[in-house]
N, C-alpha and C positions, 0 to 999 in steps of 0.2 A: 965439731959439736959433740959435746961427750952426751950417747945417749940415756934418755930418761925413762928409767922402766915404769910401766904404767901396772901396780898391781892392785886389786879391787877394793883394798883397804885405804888406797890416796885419794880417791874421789874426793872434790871438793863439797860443799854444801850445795844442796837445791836451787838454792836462790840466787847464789852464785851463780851456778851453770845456766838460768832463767838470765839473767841481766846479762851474760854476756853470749847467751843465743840471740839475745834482741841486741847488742853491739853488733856481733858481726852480722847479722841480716842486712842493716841497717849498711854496715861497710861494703857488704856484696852489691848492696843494692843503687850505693851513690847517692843515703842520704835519707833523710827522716820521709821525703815524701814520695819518691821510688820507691821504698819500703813499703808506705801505705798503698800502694798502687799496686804492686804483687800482693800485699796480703789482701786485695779485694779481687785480683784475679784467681788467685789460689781459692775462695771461698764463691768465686764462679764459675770455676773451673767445668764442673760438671753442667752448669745450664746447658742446655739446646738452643743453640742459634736460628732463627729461622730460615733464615735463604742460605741457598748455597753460593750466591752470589757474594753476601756477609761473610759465610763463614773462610771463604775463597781470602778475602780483603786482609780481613782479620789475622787471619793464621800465617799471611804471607808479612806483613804488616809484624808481628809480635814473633816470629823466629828470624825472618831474615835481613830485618833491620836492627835486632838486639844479638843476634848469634848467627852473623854471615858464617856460610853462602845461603845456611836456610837448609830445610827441611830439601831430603831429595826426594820429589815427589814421583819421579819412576819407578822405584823400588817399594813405594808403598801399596799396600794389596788392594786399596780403593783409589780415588782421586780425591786430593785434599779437601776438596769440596761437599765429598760425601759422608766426610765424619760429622754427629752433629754437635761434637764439644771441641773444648781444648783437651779434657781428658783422657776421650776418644784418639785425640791425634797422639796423645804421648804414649800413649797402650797403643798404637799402629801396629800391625802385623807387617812383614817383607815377604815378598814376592820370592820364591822357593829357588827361581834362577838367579835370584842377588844376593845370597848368600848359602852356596854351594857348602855340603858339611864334609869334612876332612872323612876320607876311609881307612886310611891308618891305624890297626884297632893299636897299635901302643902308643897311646897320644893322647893326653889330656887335651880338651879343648876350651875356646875362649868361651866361656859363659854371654857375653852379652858384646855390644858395639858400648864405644868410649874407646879410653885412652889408656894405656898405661901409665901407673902414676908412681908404681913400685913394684921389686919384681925382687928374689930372692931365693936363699935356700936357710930354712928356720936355725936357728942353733939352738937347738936343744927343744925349748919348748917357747924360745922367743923371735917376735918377728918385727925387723928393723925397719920403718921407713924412711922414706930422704930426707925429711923434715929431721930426723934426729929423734923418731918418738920410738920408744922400744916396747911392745903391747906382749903380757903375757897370752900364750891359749887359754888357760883357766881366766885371764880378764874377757877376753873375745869371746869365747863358749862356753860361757858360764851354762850347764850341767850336762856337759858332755866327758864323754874319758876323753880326755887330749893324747894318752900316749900314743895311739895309732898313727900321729901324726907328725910325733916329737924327730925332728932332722928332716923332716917332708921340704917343699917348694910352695911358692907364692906368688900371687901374680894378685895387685891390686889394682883395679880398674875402673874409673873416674867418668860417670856416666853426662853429658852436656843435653841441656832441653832440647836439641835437637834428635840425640840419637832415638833408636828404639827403645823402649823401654821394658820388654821383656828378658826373661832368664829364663836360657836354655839348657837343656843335662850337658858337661864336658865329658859324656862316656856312654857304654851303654853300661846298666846293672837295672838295680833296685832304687827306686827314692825309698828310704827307710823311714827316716821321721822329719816333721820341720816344728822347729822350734822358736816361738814366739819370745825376744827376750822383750820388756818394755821398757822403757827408755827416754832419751829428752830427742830433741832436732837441732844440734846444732848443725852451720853450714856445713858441708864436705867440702865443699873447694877446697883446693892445695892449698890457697895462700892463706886461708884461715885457721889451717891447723896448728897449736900451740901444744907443748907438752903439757902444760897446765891443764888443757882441757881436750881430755882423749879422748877423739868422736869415738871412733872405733868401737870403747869399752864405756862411753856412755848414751851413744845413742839408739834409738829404738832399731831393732834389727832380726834377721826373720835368720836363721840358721837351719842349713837344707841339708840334711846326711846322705851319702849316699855311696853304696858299695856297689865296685864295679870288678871286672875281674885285672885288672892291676891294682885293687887295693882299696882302702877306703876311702872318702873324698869328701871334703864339706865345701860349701857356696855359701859363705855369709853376705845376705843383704843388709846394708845399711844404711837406715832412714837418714836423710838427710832434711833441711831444713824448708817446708811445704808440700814434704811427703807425706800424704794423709792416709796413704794404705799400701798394703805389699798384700795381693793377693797372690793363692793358689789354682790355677784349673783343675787340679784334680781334687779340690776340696774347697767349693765355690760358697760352702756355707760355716766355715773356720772363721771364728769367732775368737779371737783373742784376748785375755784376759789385760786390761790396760795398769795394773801394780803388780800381778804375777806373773810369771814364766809359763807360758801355756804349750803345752804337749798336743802335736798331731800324729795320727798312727793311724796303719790301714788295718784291714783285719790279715791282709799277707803284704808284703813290701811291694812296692808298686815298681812293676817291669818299665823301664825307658830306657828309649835312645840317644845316642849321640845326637846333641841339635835337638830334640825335643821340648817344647816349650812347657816350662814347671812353674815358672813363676812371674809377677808384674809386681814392678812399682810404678808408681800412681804419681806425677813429677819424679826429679832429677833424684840422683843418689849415687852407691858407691856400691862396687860387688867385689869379695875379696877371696878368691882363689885358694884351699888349700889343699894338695894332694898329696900322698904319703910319701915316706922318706925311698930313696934310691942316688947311690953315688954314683949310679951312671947316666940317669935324666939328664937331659942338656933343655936348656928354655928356646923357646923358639921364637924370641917375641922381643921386645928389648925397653928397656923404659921410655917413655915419653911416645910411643907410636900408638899409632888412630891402627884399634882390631876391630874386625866385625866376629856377630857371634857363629860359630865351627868352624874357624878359623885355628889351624892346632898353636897350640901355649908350651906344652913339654912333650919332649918324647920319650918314650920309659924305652929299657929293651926289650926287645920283643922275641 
């Protein structure tokens, strides 16, 4: 497949990219009325169930007969029962012994649980996925300096309603800024993606900087389709602007850990890995495998 560079000037019209977010929902979902049955779960997402007995049903009911084996309810920091949304369960916290963070300080680490879906080394300032789709960093990061990151490595990782849905630091350093681009929802799933319509560089997505002492590092989150928010914990009242590009900043860079948790989305989506260039990083990870998050992704030398 000869690849299709995605640069910010090809974007299709609005209304385009609107009729065929509501095509493919509709194809993910098997059909006009599975469709309507997510978009009324999605918009009750947040209610409070009252019994735990319900919520027990329900939650067992809605992940592990639409996304066998289901939710593993050992490694959540409550008992399924004790959440009292769907919401709740997709922001779940893990129990600190089920997933152990990598001590290796030259190591990028996996930002979140999912799958690998793309994995790489940039060329130049472009980054290739399997699908054949070729994304610039000025399309991806729209107003950031991309050279820091021009020949860097990638790791794109494919978040299922099952896993956790937090994002954790792959380092230690600073979170320096996070930047709010806004954008549409079309699906993320792999089999939806078309060069025509590049989720990546149209869809709504949270861009998290951050310097570590291998280097600088970005986590792009990207909304996917009934993802209603990506919040921050350490800026619980970030307020994004829904047609501009909204700027967060601390009054000094905020100190974090490897494994320490920066960010949620709110349902399913997509986190996309970028760390700076080195011809001697090796990946550690390989496409198509199920990571969980501090799990190391690269190794730099050390």
């Amino acid at each position: 497949m000869t690849p299709t560079e995605v640069m910010p000037t090809a974007m299709p019209p609005a209304d385009m990219i609107r009729r065929e977010q509501f095509r493919q929902a509709k194809q993910v979902h098997g059909g006009l009325w599975n469709f309507l049955v997510a978009v009324l779960g999605v918009k009750l997402a947040r209610l409070p169930l009252p019994t735990r007995r319900l919520r027990a049903s329900i939650y067992r009911t809605v992940f592990g007969k639409k996304y066998p084996p289901g939710i593993n309810e050992d490694e959540a920091e409550q008992p399924l029962a004790s959440y009292p949304s769907l919401n709740a369960v997709f922001t779940r916290g893990i129990r600190p012994e089920y997933r152990p963070i990598a001590d290796t300080p030259a190591q990028f680490l996996c930002p979140c649980d999912g799958a690998v879906q793309d994995l790489g080394r940039l060329d130049r300032d472009r980054l290739l996925t399997l699908k054949g789709i070729e994304y610039t960093l000025a399309a991806l990061l729209p107003g950031v300096d991309t050279r820091p990151y021009e020949h860097g490595h990638y790791a794109i990782i494919f978040l299922s309603p099952i896993d956790c849905h937090r994002v954790f630091s792959p380092q230690d350093g600073e979170l320096v800024e996070a930047i709010h681009v806004p954008g549409h929802r079309l699906p993320v799933h792999p089999p939806c993606q078309r060069a025509e319509y590049p989720v990546y560089a149209l869809n709504e997505r949270m861009i998290l900087r951050l310097a570590t002492g291998l280097g600088p590092c970005v986590v792009v989150m990207i909304a996917g389709w009934g993802v209603g928010n990506i919040t921050l914990p350490a800026a619980p009242d970030f307020r994004p602007r829904r047609k501009r590009l909204t700027r967060k900043t601390w009054p000094a860079p905020l100190a974090i850990r490897r494994g320490e948790w920066i960010a949620t989305f709110e349902l399913g989506s997509t986190a996309v890995l970028i760390t700076p260039p080195s011809a001697e990083a090796t990946s550690l990870v390989s496409k198509d495998q199920k990571v969980k998050y501090g799990q190391p992704a690269f190794a730099y030398p050390g």
